[in-house]
VMD Tcl script that draws the C-alpha trace (Angstrom):
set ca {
  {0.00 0.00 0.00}
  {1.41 3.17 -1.13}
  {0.06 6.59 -0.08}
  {0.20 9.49 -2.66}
  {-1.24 11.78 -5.37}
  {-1.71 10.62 -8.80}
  {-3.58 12.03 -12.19}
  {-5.53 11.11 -14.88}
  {-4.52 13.36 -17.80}
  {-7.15 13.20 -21.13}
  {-4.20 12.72 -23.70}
  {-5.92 14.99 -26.48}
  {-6.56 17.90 -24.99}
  {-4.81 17.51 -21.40}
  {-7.50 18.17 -19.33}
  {-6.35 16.78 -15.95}
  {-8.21 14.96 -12.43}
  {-5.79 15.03 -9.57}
  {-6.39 12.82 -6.60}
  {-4.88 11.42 -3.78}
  {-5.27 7.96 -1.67}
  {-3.84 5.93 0.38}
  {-3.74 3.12 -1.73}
  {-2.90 5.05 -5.12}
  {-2.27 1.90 -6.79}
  {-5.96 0.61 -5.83}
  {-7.71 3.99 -6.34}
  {-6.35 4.96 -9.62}
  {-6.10 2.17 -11.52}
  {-9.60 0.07 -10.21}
  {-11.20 2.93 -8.06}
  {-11.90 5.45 -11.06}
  {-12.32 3.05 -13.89}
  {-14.16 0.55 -11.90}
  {-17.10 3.32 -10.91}
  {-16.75 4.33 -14.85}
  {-17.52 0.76 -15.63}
  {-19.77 -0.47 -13.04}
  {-22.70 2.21 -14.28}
  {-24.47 2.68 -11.05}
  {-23.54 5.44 -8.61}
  {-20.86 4.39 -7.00}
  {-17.90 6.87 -4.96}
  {-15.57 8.72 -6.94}
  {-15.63 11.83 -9.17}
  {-18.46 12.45 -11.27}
  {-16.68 14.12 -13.99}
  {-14.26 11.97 -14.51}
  {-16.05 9.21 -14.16}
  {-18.74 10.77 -17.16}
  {-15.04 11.61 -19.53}
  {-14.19 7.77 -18.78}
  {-17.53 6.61 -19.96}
  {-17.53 9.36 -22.95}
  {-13.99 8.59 -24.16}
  {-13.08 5.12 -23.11}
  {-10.31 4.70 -20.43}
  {-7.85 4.25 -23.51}
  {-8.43 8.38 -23.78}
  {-6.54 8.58 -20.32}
  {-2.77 8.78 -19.01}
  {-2.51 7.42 -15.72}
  {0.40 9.08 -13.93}
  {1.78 8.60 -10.42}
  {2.84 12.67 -9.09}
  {4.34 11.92 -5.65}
  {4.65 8.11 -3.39}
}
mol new
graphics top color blue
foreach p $ca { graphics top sphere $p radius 0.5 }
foreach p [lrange $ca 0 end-1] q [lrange $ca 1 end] { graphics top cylinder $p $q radius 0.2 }
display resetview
């Protein structure tokens, strides 16, 4: 378990969703795109989680800022 700050960056026009956790492994990769997927209301940001289900998750950069 590794606590940090991590992004999801839109790679054609940069648009950016910083968050943090204490798991950023968990959260980022299967936190975000899991509520994107899932369809139902479920925790997490509800912008990003609309761009994910707009674009595809193959539209985002997932970057790791600071461990």
């Amino acid at each position: 378990m590794t606590m940090g700050v991590y992004s999801f960056v839109h790679r054609s026009d940069f648009r950016r969703y910083v968050g943090s956790s204490l798991n950023v492994e968990k959260r980022a990769s299967h936190g975000h795109l899991w509520a994107a997927k899932s369809g139902g209301k479920r925790r997490g940001n509800p912008h990003l989680t609309a761009a994910i289900r707009k674009y595809g998750e193959e539209a985002f950069a997932v970057q790791v800022l600071e461990v």
